[in-house]
C-alpha positions in Angstrom: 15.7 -10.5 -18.5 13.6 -13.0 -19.6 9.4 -12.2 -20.4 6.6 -13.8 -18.6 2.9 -14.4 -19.3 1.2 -13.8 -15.9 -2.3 -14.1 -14.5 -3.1 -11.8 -11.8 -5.8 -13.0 -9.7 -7.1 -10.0 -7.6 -9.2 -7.4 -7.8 -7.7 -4.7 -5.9 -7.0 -1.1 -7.8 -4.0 -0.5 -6.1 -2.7 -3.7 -7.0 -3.4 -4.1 -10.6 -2.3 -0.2 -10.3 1.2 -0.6 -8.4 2.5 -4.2 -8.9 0.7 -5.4 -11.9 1.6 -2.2 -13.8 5.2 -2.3 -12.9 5.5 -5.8 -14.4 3.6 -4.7 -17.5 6.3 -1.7 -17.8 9.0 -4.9 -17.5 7.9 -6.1 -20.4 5.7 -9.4 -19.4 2.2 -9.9 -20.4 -0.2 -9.4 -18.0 -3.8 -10.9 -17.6 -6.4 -9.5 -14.6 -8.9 -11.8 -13.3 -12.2 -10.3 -12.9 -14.6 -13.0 -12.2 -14.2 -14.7 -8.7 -16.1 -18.1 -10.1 -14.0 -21.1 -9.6 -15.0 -22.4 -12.7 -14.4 -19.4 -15.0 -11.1 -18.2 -13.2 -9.8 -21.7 -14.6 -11.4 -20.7 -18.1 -8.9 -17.9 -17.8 -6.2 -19.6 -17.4 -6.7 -22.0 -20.0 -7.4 -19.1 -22.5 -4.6 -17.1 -21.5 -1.8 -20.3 -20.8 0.4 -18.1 -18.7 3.7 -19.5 -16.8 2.9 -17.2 -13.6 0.2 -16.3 -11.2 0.2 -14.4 -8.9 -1.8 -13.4 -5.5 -1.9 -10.7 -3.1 -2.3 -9.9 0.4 -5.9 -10.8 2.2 -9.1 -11.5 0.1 -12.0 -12.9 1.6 -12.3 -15.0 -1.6 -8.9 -16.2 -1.7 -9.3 -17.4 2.3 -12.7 -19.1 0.9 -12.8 -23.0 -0.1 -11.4 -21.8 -3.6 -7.6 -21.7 -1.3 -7.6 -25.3 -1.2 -8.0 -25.5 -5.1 -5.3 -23.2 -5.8 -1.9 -25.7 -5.7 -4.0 -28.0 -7.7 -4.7 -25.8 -10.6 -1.0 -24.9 -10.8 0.3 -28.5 -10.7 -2.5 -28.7 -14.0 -1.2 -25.9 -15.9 2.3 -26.2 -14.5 2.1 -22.7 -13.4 4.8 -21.1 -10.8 2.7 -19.4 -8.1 4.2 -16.2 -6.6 2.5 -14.6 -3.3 2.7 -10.3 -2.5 2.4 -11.0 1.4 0.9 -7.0 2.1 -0.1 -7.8 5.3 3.3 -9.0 6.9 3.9 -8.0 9.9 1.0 -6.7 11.8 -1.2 -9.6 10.1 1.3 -12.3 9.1 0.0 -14.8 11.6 -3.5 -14.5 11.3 -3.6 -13.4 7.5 -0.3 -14.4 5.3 0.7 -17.9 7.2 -2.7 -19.5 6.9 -2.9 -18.8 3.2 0.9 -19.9 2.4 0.5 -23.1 4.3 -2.9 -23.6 2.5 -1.7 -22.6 -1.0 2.1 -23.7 -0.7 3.4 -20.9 -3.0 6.5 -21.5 -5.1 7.2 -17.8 -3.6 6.5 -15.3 -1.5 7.3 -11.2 -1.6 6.5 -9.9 2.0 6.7 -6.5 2.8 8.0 -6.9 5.8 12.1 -8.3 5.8 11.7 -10.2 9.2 9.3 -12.3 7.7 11.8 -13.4 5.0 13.1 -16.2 7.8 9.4 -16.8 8.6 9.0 -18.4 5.4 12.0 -20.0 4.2 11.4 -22.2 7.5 8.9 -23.6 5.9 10.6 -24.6 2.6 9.4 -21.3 0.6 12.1 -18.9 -0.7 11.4 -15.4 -0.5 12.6 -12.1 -0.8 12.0 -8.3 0.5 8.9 -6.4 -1.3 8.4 -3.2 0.4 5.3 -0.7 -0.8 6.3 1.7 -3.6 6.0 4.1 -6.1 4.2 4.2 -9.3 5.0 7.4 -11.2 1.9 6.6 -13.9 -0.1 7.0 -11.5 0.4 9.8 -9.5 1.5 12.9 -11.4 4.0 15.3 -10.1 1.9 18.4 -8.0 2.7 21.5 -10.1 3.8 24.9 -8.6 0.5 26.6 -9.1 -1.5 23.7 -8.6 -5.2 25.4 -7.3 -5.3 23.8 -3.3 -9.1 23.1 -2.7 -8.4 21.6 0.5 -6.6 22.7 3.4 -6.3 19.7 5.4 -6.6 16.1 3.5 -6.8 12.6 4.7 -7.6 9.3 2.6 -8.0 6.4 4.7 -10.0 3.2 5.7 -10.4 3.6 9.5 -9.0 0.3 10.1 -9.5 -0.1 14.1 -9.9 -3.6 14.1 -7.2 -4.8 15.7 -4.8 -2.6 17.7 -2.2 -1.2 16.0 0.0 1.7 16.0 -2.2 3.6 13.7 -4.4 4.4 17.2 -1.2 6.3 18.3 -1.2 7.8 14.6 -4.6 9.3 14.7 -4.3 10.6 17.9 -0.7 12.5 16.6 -2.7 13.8 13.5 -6.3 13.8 12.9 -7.8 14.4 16.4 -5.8 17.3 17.7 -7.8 18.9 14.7 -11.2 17.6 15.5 -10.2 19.1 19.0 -9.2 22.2 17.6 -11.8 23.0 15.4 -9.8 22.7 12.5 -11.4 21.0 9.1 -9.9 17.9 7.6 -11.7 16.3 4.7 -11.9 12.6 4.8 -12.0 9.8 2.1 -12.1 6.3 3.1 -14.6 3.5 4.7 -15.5 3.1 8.2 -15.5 6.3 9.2 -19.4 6.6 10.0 -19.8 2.7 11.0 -17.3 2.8 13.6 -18.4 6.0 15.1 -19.1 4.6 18.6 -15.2 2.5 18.5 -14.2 6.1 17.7 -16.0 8.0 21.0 -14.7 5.1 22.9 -11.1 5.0 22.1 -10.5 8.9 21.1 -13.0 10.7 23.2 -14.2 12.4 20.2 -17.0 12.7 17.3 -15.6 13.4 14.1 -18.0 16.1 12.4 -19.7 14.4 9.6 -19.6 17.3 7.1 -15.6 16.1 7.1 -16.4 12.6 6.2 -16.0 12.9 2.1 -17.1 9.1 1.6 -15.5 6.5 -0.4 -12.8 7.7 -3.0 -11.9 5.1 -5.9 -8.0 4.5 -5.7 -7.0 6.5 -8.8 -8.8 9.5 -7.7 -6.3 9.6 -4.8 -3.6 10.9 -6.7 -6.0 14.6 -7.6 -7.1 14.6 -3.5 -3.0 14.8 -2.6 -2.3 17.3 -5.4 -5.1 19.7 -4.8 -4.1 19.8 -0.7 -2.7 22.0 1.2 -1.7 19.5 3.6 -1.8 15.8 3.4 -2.1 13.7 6.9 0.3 10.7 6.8 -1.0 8.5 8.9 1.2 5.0 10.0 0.5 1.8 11.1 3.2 0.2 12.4 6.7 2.3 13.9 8.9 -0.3 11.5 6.4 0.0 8.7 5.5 2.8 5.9 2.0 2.7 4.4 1.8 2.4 0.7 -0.1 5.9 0.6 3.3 7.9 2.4 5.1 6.5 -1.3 1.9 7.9 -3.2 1.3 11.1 -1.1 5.3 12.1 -1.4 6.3 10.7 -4.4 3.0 13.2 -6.1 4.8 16.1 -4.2 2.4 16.5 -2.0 3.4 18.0 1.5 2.4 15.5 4.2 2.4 15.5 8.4 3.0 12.4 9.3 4.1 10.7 12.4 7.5 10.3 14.1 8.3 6.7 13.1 11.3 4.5 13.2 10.4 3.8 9.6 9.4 7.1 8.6 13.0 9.0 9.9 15.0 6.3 8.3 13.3 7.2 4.6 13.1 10.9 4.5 14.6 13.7 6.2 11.9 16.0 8.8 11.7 19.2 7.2 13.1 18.6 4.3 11.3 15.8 2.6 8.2 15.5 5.1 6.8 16.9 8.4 7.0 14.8 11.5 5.2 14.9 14.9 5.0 13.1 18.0 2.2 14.7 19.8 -1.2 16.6 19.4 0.2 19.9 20.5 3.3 19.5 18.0 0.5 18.6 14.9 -1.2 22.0 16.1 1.7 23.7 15.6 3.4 22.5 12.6 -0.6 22.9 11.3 -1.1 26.3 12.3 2.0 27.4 10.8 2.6 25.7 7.5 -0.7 26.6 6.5 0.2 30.0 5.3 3.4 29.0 3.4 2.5 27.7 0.5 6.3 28.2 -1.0 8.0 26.3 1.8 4.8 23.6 1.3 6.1 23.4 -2.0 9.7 22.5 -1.8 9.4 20.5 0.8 6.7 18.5 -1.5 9.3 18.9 -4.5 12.0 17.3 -2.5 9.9 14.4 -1.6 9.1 13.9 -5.0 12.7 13.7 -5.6 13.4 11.2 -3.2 10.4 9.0 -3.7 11.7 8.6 -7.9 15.3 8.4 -7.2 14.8 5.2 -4.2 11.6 4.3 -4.0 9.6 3.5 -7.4 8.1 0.0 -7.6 10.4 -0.9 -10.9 13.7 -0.5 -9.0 12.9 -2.2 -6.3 11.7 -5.1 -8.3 14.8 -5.1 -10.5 16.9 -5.6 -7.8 15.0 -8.5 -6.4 13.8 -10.3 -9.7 17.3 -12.3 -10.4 16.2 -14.7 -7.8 13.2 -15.3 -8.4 13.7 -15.7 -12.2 16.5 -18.1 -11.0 13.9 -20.2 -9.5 11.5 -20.0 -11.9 13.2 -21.4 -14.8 14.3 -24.3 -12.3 10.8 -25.0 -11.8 9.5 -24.5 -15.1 12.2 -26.2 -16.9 11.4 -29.8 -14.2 7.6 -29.5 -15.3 
């Protein structure tokens, strides 16, 4: 496999993290873009003269003016551009498709294999990208691992266009507010949308549960010290990236009943699975107290998620192609 030189322009943690560490493990030569001026993002390239950049998912600064600029700084530096669509499906009409048709990438990863068509209609070859694993990053929960928490979940609220994740929060986290029973919460949103979240749920989340904003690689120490990890989804076709993160650190997660989620791993063995508030109660109430069956389960997960599901095997298998179509583009500038 041949070695590339490529310039990663975005500033997401969990993409540098996931995708652009994967590639460094490969073998290429990465470069991270911090600076969002026009002007010294093209310094960059200049200085660092790589044959790839890439871009990723939805940035307010990549949907700026600086879009339209993007095709003409690759024609200049003759660079092949390669686009992680993160937000196929639920946001591939109103996110991904207005960027590609601005940008015209070279070519496009989607997480999401229905949109693999969507694409190629328009002239752009692309292949099948899912969400993975990145064992660096999240180490393997140990046996006596001290549990500070009982009931974890780390999460944006994300309510701002309906999804399935409405149905996903009302499987896992609200039959606990209900309850009474304590779940910490990491993410944004959370105290901003607390009158969406009376209107839509019927409940207040308690604010002593709202943990604040948690930097991505401090996830990985929030799943390991937990008891029990909510998994929530967005989509019934779809897994989130954290279901990889929270499974493959062998964490034991809830999550819910998904088309997605029962095609990947096996209920009770690898992962809990609910379809209702009374069934989270239940499977709550009584996996609580067990921290041994908590553990395998987690182990097994952790299993699974390193044998299938790890972000260099699943790029291995799809990187003849697009190395195919890089050296035909390359070798024509």
């Amino acid at each position: 496999m041949k070695t590339y030189k490529i310039f990663f322009l975005d500033h997401r943690t969990y993409c540098i993290n996931t995708l652009g560490d994967s590639l460094a493990q490969m073998g290429h030569e990465i470069m991270y873009q911090s600076s969002w001026v026009p002007e010294e993002i093209e310094a960059g390239i200049s200085y660092f003269k790589p044959d790839i950049l890439i871009t990723v998912g939805y940035n307010r600064r990549l949907f700026s003016p600086f879009a339209d600029k993007i095709s003409g700084l690759c024609k200049k530096y003759c660079l092949f551009h390669l686009y992680w669509a993160t937000e196929d499906l639920i946001n591939h009409t109103s996110w991904s498709l207005p960027y590609v048709k601005r940008t015209r990438p070279d070519f496009v990863w989607t997480i999401h294999p229905d949109c693999i068509k969507k694409y190629e209609k328009l002239g752009i070859p692309s292949s099948y990208l899912n969400f993975a694993f990145n064992p660096r990053m999240f180490p393997e929960k140990k046996k006596n691992e001290k549990e500070i928490y009982d009931i974890s979940f780390v999460g944006a609220t994300h309510l701002f266009k309906k999804t399935y994740r409405f149905e996903s929060l009302r499987h896992l986290l609200f039959p606990l507010v209900q309850i009474g029973e304590k779940a910490h919460i990491w993410g944004t949103g959370w105290r901003k949308d607390e009158a969406l979240i009376a209107k839509e749920f019927g409940k207040k989340i308690p604010r002593d549960w709202l943990q604040g904003h948690l930097l991505y690689g401090k996830s990985g120490s929030i799943y390991r010290s937990s008891k029990i990890v909510l998994g929530v989804q967005n989509a019934m076709d779809q897994v989130t990236q954290r279901t990889f993160e929270i499974l493959g650190s062998g964490a034991f997660m809830i999550a819910s009943r998904t088309q997605a989620m029962t095609a990947l791993f096996k209920d009770k063995k690898e992962v809990l699975l609910t379809s209702s508030p009374e069934e989270t109660i239940d499977l709550v109430r009584y996996y609580l107290n067990r921290p041994e069956l908590r553990h395998e389960i987690g182990a097994n997960a952790r299993r699974k998620v390193m044998e299938q599901y790890t972000y260099e095997q699943h790029i291995n298998k799809i990187w003849p192609k697009l190395e195919r179509i890089i050296e035909q583009k390359l070798g024509n500038m």
